[in-house]
N, C-alpha and C positions, 0 to 999 in steps of 0.2 A: 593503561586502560582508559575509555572513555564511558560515563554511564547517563544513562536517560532512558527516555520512552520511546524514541526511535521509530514514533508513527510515520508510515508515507517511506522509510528510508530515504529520504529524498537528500536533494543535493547539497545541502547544507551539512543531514549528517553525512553522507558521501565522505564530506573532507575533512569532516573529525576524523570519522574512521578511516580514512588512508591517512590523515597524519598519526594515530595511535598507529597504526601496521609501519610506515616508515620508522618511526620513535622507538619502537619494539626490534626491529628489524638492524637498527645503527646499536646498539646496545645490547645483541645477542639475549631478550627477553620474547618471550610471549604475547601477543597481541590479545589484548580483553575488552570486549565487549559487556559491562552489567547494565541489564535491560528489565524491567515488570511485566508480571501479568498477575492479574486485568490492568486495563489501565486506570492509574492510582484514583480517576475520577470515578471512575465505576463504581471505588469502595466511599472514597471521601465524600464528593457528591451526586449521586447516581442522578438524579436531576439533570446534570451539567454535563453527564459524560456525555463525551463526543461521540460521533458513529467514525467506523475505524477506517483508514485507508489502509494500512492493511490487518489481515489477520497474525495472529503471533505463527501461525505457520507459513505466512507468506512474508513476513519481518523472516523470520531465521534464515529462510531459502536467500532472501537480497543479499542478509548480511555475510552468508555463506559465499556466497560472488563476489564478494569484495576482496577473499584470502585472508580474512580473521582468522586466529586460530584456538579462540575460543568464544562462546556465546553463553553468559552466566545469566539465567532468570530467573528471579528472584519473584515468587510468589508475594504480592500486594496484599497483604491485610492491615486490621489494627494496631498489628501489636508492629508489623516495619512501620508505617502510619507516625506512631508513637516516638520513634526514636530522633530525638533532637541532631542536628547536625554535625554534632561533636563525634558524638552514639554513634550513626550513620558510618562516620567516616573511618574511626577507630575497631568499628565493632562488625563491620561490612569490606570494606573495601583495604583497609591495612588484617584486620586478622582472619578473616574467610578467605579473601583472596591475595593478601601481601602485595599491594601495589609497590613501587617504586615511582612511576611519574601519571601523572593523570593530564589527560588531556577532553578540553569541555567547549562549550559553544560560549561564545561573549557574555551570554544572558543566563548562562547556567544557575540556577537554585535548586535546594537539597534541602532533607529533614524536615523535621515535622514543622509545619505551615510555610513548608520554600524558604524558612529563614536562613537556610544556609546559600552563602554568594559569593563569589571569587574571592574579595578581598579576606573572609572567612578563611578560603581554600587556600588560599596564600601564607594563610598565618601557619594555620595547622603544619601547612608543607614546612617551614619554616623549624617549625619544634617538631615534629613528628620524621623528618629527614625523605619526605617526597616532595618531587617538582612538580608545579602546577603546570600548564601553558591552555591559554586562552587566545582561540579561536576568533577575527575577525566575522560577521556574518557575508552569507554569499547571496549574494543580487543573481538576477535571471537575465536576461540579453535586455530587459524592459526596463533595468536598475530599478523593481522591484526585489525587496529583501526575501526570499525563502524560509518559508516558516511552514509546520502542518497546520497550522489553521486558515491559512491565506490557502492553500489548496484544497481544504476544505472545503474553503468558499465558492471556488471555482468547480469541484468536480458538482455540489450546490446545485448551482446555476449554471451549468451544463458547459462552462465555458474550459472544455477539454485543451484548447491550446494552452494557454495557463496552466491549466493541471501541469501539462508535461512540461513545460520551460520550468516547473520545481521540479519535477519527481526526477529528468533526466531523462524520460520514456511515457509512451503514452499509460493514461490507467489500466489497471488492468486487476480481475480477478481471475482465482485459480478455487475451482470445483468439480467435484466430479458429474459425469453424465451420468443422467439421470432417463428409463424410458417415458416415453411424453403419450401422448394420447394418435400418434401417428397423423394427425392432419398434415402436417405439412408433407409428409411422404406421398398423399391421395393427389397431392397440386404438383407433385414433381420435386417440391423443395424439401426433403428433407433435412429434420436438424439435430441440433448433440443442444439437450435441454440441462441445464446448470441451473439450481438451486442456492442462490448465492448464501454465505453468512449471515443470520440475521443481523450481528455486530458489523456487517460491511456497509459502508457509506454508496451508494451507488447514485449515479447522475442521471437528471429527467428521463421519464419515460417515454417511447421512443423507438423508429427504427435508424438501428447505427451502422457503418461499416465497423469491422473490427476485423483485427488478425487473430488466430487462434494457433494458440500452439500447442503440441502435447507430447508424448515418449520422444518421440523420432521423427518429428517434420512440425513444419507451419505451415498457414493456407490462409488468404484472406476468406473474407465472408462477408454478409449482411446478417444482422441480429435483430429481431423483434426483443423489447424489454418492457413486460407489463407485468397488471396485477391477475393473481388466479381468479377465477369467476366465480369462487364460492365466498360467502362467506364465515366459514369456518378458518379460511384462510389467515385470517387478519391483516389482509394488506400487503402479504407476503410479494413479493416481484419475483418473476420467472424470466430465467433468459435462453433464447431459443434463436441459435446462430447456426445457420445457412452456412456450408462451408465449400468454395466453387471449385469445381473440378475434382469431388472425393468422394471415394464410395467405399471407405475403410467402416467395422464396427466400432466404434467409441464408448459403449455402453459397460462401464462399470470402472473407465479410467478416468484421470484426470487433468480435466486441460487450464491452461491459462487463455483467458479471451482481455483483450488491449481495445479498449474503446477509441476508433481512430477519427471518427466523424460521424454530425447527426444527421441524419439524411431527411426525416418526416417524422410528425407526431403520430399516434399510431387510431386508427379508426374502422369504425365499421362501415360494411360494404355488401350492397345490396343483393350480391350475386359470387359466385364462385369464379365465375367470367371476369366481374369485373377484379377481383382479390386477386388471379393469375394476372392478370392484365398489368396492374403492379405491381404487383411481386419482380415481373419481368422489367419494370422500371426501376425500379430496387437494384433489380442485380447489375442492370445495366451503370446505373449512378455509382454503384458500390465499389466498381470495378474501376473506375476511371478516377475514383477519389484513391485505390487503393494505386492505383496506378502511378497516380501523380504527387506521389511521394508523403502525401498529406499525415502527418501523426508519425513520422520520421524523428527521434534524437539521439543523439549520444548521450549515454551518461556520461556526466563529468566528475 
């Protein structure tokens, strides 16, 4: 089993979790994933919590992809909070789930205030009769190290190549369509309007190219990403993605949209004429960015 927060799934954890599914796999066991919710800053210091890269429903779906064959999540309060690294390990992961070998990232800490640390995990494996193994960190093509806060940083400051040389794949959230107020169908573009997480981290506002996928197909697009025009709203962000060459209903399912490039900040426009006039510039850049392979990776 491997445990953490598992923000971003990104490629760092990638390679825990396919060395636990290997590990699990040479050894005729079970592969385990234990993962929280909220994330343990929500409870410890809400102040400090991060905005997520993904949601706990879009962690389970990645880590479902990888061929886990199980996903344990462990509700975050005070009273786990509370439990010292001994507690933790004996009281969680040996008698809730009967580990045999743990596998963790370099930097791994556990228990109440992170005081728990490999050399810790080592010990206990030691007297408690489980094997540790500690993960090297994974660098990006940049020989930057992969971390969820450096991609933080990046989906941040809109800088989407970054994003995806961590996560493995461009950003992407998953929402359902939502009906919008039909403007963009009056200009010929209509769109599938996604109401993102409020706990979703989402990058400057903005029109992007993006891919969108959903039950049974994919389709590039262009996406406007702003704020509602009331304010009752508080700020909230709408995303309203253009999807080319499709005239399916989308309303009341749910898709994933892949932020692939930023095309334009987003503004106002004196005329309808001239909003078309753009729009059509839009599509046209959209398509040649989507074209040209741009926001393309493998995950590794």
């Amino acid at each position: 089993m491997t445990v953490g927060t598992f923000d971003g799934v990104h490629r760092g954890h990638q390679a825990v979790v396919a060395d636990t599914i290997r590990r699990a796999r040479e050894s005729s066991r079970a592969s385990v994933v234990v993962t929280f919710e909220p994330h343990p800053l929500t409870v410890l210091r809400p102040d400090m919590a991060p905005a997520r890269l993904t949601t706990a429903a879009e962690r389970a779906a990645r880590l479902a992809e990888t061929g886990l064959d199980y996903l344990v999540v462990l509700e975050f309060d005070r009273a786990l909070a509370a439990l010292d690294p001994v507690a933790f390990v004996e009281q969680v992961l040996l008698g809730r789930c009967q580990m045999a070998e743990l596998v963790v990232g370099h930097d791994h800490a556990f228990g109440r205030g992170r005081a728990g640390d490999l050399e810790l995990l080592q010990s206990l494996g030691r007297a408690r009769r489980f094997t540790v193994s500690a993960l090297d960190p994974v660098v990006d093509e940049t020989g930057a190290v992969v971390s969820s806060s450096a991609i933080r940083e990046a989906v941040a400051a809109g800088e989407l190549a970054a994003a995806a040389r961590g996560l493995g794949h461009p950003y992407r959230v998953c929402g359902e369509v939502e009906r919008g107020e039909q403007r963009g169908r009056t200009l010929g573009v209509p769109t599938a309007n996604v109401d993102p997480p409020p706990e979703k981290l989402l990058p400057p506002d903005g029109v992007y190219a993006v891919r969108v996928e959903w039950g049974t197909g994919v389709s590039g697009g262009m996406m406007n990403q702003g704020g509602r025009p009331t304010v009752e709203d508080g700020g909230r962000r709408m995303l309203e993605a253009h999807l080319f060459d499709f005239d399916q209903n989308l309303y009341g399912r749910t898709i994933q949209i892949e932020w692939v490039a930023w095309l334009r900040a987003t503004r106002q426009f004196a005329s309808l004429a001239e909003l078309r006039a753009q729009l059509d510039r839009d599509a046209a850049t959209a398509r040649s960015v989507l074209g040209s392979g741009i926001g393309t990776s493998n995950v590794v």
